[in-house]
C-alpha positions in Angstrom: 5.2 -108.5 105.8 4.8 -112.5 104.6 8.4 -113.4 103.5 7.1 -116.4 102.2 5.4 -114.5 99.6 8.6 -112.9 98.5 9.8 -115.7 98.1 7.2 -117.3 95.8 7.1 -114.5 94.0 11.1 -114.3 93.4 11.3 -118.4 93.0 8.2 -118.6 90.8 10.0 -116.2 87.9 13.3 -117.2 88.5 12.9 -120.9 88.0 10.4 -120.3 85.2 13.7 -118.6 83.6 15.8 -121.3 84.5 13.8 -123.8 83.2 15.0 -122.2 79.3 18.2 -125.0 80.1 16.1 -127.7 81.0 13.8 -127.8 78.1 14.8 -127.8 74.5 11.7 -126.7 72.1 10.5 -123.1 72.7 7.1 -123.8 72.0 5.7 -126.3 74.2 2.0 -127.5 74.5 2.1 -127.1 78.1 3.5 -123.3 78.3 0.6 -122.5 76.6 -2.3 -124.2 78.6 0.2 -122.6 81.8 -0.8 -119.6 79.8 -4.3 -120.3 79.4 -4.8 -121.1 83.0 -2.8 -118.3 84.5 -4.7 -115.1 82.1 -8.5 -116.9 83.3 -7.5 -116.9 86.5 -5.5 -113.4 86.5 -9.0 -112.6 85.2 -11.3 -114.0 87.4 -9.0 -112.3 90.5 -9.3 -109.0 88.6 -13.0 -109.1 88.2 -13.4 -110.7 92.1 -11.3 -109.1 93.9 -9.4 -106.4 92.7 -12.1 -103.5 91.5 -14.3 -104.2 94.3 -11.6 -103.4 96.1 -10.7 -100.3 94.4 -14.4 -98.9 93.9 -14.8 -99.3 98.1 -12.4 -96.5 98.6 -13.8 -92.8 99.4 -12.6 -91.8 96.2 -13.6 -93.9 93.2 -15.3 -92.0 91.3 -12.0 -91.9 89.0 -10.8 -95.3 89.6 -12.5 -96.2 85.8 -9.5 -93.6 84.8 -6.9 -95.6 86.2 -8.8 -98.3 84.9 -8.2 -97.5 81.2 -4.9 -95.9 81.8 -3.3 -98.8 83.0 -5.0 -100.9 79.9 -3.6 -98.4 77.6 -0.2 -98.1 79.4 -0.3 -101.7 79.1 -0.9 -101.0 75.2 2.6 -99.1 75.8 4.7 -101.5 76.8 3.8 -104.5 74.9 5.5 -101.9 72.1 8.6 -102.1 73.6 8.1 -106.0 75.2 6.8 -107.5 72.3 4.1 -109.3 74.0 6.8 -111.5 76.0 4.5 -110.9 79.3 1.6 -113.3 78.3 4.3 -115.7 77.1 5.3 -114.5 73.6 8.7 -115.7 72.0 9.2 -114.2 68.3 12.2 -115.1 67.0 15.2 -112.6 67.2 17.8 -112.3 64.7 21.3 -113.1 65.3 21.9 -109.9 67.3 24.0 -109.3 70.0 22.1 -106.3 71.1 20.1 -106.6 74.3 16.6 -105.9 74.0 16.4 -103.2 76.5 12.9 -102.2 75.6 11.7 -105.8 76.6 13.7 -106.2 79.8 12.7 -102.3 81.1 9.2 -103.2 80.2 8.9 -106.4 81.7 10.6 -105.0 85.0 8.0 -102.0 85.3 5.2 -104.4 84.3 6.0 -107.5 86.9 6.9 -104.6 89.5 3.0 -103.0 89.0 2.1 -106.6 89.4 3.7 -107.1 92.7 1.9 -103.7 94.0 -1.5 -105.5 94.4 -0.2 -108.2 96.8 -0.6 -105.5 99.8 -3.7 -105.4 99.9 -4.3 -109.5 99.7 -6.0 -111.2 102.8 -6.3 -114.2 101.5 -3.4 -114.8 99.2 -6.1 -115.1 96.0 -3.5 -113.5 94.0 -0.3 -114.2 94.7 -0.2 -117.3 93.2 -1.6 -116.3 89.8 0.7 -113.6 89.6 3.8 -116.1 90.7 2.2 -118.8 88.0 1.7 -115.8 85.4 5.6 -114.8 86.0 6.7 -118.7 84.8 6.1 -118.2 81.3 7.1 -114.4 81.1 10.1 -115.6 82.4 10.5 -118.6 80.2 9.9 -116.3 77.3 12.5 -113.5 78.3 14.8 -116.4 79.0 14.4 -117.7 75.3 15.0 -114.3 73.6 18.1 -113.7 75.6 19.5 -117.0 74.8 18.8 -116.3 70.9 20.6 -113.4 71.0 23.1 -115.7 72.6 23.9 -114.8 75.7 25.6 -116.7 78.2 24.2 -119.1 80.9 25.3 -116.6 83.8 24.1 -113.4 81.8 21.1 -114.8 81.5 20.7 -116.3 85.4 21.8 -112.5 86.0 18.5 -110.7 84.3 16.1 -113.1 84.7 17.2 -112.4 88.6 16.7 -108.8 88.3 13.3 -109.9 86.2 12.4 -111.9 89.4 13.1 -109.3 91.9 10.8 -106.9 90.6 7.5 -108.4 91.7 8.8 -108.7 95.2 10.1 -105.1 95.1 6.2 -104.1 94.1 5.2 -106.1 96.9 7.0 -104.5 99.5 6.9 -100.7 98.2 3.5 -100.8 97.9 3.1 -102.8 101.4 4.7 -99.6 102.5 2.7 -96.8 101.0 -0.5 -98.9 102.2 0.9 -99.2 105.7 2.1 -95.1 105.4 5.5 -95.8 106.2 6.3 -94.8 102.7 5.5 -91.0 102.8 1.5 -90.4 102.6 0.6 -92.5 99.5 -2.3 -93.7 101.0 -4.7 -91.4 99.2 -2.9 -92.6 96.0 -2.9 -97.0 96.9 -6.7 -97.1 94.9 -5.7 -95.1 92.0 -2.1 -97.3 91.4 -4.7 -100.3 91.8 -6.7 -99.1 89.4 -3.6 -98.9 86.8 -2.7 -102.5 88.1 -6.2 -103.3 87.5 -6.3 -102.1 83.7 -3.0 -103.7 83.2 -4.5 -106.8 84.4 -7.5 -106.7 81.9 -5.4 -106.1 78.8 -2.9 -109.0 80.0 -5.3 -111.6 80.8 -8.1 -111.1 78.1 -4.9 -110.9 75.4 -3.8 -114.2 76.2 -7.3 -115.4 76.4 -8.1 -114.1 72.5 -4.6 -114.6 71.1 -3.8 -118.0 71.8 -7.0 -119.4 70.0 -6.9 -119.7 66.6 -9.7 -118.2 64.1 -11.3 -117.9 67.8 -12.1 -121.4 68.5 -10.7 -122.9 71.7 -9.3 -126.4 72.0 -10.9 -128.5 74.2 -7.8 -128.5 76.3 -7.3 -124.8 76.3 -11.2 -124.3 77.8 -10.3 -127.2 80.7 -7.2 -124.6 81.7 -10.0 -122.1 81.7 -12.0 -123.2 83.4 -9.6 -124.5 85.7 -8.5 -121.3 86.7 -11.5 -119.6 86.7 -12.6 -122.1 89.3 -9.8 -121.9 91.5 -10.5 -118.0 91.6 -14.1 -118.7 92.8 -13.1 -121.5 95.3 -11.0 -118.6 96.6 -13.7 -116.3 96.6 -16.3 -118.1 98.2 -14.0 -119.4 100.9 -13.0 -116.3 101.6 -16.9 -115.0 102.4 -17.7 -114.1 98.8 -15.7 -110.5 98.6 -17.4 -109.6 102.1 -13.8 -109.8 103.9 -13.0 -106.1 103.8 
């Protein structure tokens, strides 16, 4: 068990949060290229890494299944989270009401996201995930402080935000270890959810953020960026032949 990787994962969200009382204007250039670079590379690590490792299991004949239900359950959520997991901040009214549906959503979504991490030799993805948790942070962080919440309330749920990839992490490093009841069988078919959550996550922010479709110039350099760390991570790590 890598503590150091709980750790990133918790730090990673929770100063992305934090960072809502640093910075004044909501929509910053550089969230998005964050953005930008973080859904390529999510991509790329999904593509690499993450179905070969699924489809090398005994069983995948039905991973595609898991596949598409985690893209649709993905679908799901982002009615209830408003897109706030690839960075989205859409202005709130003057409510007081918490927005349960975006905070429970977000929670289940970063927690599937931690899942993966068990099964990650070489650390390709926990630092996409940790990078992809800034701005999904940052965002959540925003609409609570629009419907005006105070500093501590909202250090208090973007800490339970934060928690949830770790807590992914180390349920999921106990069903693949077997300490958690025999959920061994069942470790490909979750990654297969992951997998389709991944897909809907990273290709949304990779379509949405463009306008009329065309990419900026600075937008394709994040990219590519992250696209090229993926493979730098790939090929160091024996190009997928490390199982």
């Amino acid at each position: 068990m890598d503590i150091w990787k709980l750790l990133v994962l918790f730090f990673s969200a929770f100063l992305g949060g934090s960072a809502i009382f640093l910075v004044r204007s909501d929509k910053s250039q550089l969230l998005k290229l964050i953005l930008s670079f973080s859904g390529a590379y999510l991509f790329a690590i999904t593509v690499l890494h993450l179905i070969p490792d699924a489809y090398s299991g005994e069983d995948h004949a039905e991973i595609g299944i898991f596949i598409l239900i985690g893209f649709l359950l993905q679908i799901f959520l982002e009615q209830f989270s408003e897109g706030v997991e690839h960075g989205h901040i859409h202005k709130h009214g003057d409510s007081k009401a918490f927005p349960f549906g975006i905070m429970i959503s977000l929670c289940l979504h970063a927690f599937l996201e931690g899942m993966p991490l068990a099964k990650d030799p070489h650390n390709a993805l926990i630092f996409g995930i940790s990078l992809h948790h800034i701005p999904a942070a940052f965002a959540l962080a925003s609409i609570l402080m629009q419907s005006h919440f105070n500093r501590n309330s909202i250090i208090f749920y973007i800490s339970i935000f934060a928690i949830m990839a770790p807590l992914g992490f180390y349920v999921s490093y106990g069903l693949s270890t077997g300490s958690i009841g025999g959920v061994e069988a069942y470790f490909n078919k979750i990654m297969g959810i992951v997998i389709g959550i991944f897909l809907h996550i990273s290709t949304t922010i990779l379509f949405e953020s463009s306008v009329d479709h065309k990419v900026s110039r600075k937008k394709m350099i994040a990219v590519l960026c992250g696209v090229s760390i993926a493979l730098i991570g790939y090929f160091t790590a024996g190009g997928g032949h490390h199982h």
